[in-house]
C-alpha positions as CSV (number, residue, x, y, z in Angstrom):
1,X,-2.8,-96.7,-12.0
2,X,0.8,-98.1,-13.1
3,X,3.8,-95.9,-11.9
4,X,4.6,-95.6,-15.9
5,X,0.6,-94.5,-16.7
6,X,1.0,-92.6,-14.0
7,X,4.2,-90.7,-15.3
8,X,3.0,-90.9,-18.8
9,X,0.7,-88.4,-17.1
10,X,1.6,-86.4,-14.6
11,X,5.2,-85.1,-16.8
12,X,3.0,-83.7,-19.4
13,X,0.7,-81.7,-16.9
14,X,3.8,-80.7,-15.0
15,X,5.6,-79.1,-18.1
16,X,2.5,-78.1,-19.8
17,X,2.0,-76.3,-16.7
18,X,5.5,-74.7,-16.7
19,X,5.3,-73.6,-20.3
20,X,2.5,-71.8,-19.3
21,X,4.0,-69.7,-16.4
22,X,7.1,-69.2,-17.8
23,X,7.0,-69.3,-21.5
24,X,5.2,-66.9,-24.0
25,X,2.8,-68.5,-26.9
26,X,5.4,-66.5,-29.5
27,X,8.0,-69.3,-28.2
28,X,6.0,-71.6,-29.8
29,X,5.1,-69.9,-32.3
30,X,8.1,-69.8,-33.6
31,X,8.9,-73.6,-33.0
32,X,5.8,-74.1,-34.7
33,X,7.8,-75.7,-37.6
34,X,9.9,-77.7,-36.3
35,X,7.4,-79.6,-34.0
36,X,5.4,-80.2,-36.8
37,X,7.9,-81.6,-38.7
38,X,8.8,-84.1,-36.2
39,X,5.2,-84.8,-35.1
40,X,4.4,-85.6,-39.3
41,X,7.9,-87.4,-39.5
42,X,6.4,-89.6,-36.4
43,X,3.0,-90.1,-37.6
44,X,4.5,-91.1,-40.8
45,X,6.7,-93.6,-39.7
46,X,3.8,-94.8,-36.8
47,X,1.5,-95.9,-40.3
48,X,4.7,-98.0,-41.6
49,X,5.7,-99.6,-38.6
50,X,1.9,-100.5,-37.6
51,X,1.5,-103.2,-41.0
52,X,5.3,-104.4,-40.3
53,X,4.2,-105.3,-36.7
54,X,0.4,-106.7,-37.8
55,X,2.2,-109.2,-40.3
56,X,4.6,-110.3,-37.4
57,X,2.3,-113.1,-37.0
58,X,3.6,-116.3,-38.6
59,X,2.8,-119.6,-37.7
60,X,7.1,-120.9,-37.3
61,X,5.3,-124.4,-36.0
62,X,4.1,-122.4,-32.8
63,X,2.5,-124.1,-29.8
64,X,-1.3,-123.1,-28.7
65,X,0.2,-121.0,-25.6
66,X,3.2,-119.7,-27.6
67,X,0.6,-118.8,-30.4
68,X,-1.8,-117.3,-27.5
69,X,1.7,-115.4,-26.4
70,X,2.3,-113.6,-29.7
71,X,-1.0,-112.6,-30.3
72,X,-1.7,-111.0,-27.0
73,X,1.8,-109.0,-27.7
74,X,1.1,-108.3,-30.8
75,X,-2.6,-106.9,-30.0
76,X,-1.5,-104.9,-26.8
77,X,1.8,-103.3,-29.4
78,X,-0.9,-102.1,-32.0
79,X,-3.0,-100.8,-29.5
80,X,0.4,-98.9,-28.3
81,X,0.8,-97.9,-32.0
82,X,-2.9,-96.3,-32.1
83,X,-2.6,-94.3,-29.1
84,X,0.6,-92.8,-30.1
85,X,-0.5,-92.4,-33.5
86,X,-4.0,-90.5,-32.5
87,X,-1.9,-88.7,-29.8
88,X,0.8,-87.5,-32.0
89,X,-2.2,-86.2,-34.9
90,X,-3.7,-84.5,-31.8
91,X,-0.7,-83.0,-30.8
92,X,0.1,-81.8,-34.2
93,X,-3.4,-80.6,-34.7
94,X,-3.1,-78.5,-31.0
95,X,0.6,-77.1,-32.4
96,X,-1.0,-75.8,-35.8
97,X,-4.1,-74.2,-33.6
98,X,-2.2,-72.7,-31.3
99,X,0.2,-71.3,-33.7
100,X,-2.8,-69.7,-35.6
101,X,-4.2,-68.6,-32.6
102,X,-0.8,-66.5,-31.8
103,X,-2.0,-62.8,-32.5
104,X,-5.4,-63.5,-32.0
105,X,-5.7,-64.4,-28.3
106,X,-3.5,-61.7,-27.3
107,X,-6.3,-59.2,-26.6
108,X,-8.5,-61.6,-25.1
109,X,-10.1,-61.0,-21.6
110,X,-8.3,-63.5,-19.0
111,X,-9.7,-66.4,-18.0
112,X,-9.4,-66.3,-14.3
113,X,-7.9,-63.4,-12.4
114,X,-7.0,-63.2,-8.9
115,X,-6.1,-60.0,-7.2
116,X,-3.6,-61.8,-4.9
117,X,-2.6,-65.1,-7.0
118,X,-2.2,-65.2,-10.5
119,X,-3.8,-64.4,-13.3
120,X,-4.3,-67.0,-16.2
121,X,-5.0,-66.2,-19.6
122,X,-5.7,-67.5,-22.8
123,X,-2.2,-67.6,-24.4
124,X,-1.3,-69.1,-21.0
125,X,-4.0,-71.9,-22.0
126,X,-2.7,-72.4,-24.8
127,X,0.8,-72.9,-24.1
128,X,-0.3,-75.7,-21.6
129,X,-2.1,-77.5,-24.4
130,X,1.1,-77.3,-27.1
131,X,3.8,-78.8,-24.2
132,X,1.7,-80.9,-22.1
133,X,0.5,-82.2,-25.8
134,X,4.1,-82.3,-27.5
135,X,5.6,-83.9,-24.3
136,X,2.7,-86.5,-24.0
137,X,4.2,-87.8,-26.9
138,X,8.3,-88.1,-26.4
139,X,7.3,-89.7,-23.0
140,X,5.6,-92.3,-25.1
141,X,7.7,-92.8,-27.6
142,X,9.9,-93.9,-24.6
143,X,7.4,-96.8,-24.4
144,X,7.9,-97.4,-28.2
145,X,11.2,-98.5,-28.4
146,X,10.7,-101.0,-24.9
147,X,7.5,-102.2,-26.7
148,X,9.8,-103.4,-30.3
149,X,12.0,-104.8,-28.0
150,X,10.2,-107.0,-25.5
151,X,8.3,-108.1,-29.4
152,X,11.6,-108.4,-30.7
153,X,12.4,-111.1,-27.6
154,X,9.2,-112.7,-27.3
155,X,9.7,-113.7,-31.1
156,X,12.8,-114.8,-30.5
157,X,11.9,-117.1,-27.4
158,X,9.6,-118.4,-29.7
159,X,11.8,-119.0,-32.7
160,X,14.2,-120.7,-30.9
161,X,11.4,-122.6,-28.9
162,X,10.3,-124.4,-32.4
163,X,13.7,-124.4,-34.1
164,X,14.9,-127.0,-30.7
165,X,11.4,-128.6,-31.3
166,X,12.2,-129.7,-34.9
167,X,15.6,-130.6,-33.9
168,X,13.8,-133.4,-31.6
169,X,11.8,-133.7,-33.8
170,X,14.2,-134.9,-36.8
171,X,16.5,-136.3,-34.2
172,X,13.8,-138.9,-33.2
173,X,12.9,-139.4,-36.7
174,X,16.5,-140.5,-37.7
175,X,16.6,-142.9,-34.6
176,X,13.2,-144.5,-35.7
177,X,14.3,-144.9,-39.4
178,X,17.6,-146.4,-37.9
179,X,15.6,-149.0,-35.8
180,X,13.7,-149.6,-38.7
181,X,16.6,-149.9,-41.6
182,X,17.9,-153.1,-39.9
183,X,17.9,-155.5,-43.0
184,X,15.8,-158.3,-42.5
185,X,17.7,-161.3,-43.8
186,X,17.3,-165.1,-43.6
187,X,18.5,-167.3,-40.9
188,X,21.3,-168.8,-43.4
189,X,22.4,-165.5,-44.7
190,X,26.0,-165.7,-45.7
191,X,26.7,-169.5,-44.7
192,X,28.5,-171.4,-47.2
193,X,27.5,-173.4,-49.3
194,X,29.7,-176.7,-50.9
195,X,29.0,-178.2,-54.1
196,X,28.2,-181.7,-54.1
């Protein structure tokens, strides 16, 4: 697994298992706006940005391997786009639940006891699912804004790439009209001629 996979992972777990030791679900509860608010102002700029970056693709006199480039980018960023997207909808979905489930839960048998160890129990559960969910996502919006910008200099290498092509292009085009301008005049061009 890549080391950024790998942390895209193991951070959630780690503070979806921290919220559950140490934080109660009424914490959430209470943030329950305010997370949902961001997650909807995400997933609503996520459905924007995804037919911006599907409409990036434009000929600009691209070669075969510059046009293979792009699209491989641009296929592997709206791939990006849909994970975030369905991870930030689940994520919302998880905060709503869990929020619901506030009052509910509270009298509910734990899961797993231990008479030596701990105890877990469902608002415990719960509170795993809601930060480990909520932090899935800021790590990979971290991935978001590298993912714009490595498009934004791909498409840029390639911009410039056919801008200096059409330069040498038009340069040689000049020099063969400039070979081929040369008037084409007879031998006795310009001589002078006396009357007789």
């Amino acid at each position: 697994m890549k080391p950024m996979k790998l942390f895209a992972v193991l951070v959630p777990v780690m503070l979806g298992m921290a919220a559950a030791l140490w934080t109660p679900l009424a914490l959430w509860f209470d943030m329950k706006e305010g997370l949902i608010a961001f997650l909807g102002f995400l997933a609503a700029s996520l459905v924007q940005v995804m037919p911006l970056t599907a409409n990036f693709l434009q000929s600009d006199r691209l070669s075969l391997s510059e046009a293979e480039r792009l699209t491989t980018s641009l296929t592997r960023q709206q791939h990006y786009w849909i994970g975030l997207l369905s991870a930030t909808i689940a994520a919302m979905v998880i905060v709503i639940v869990g929020a619901a489930l506030n009052e509910r839960i509270m009298n509910f048998a734990p899961i797993f006891q231990h008479r030596w160890f701990l105890d877990i129990s469902w608002s415990e559960v719960v509170c795993f699912f809601i930060a480990g969910s909520v932090s899935f996502v800021f790590v990979k919006m971290i991935g978001l804004f590298e993912g714009m910008l490595s498009l934004h200099r791909l498409r840029a290498e390639l911009v410039i790439n056919s801008a200096k092509r059409d330069a040498a292009e038009k340069a040689a085009a000049i020099q063969r009209d400039a070979e081929v301008t040369i008037p084409l005049v007879p031998a006795d061009y310009g001589k002078v001629v006396r009357p007789h």
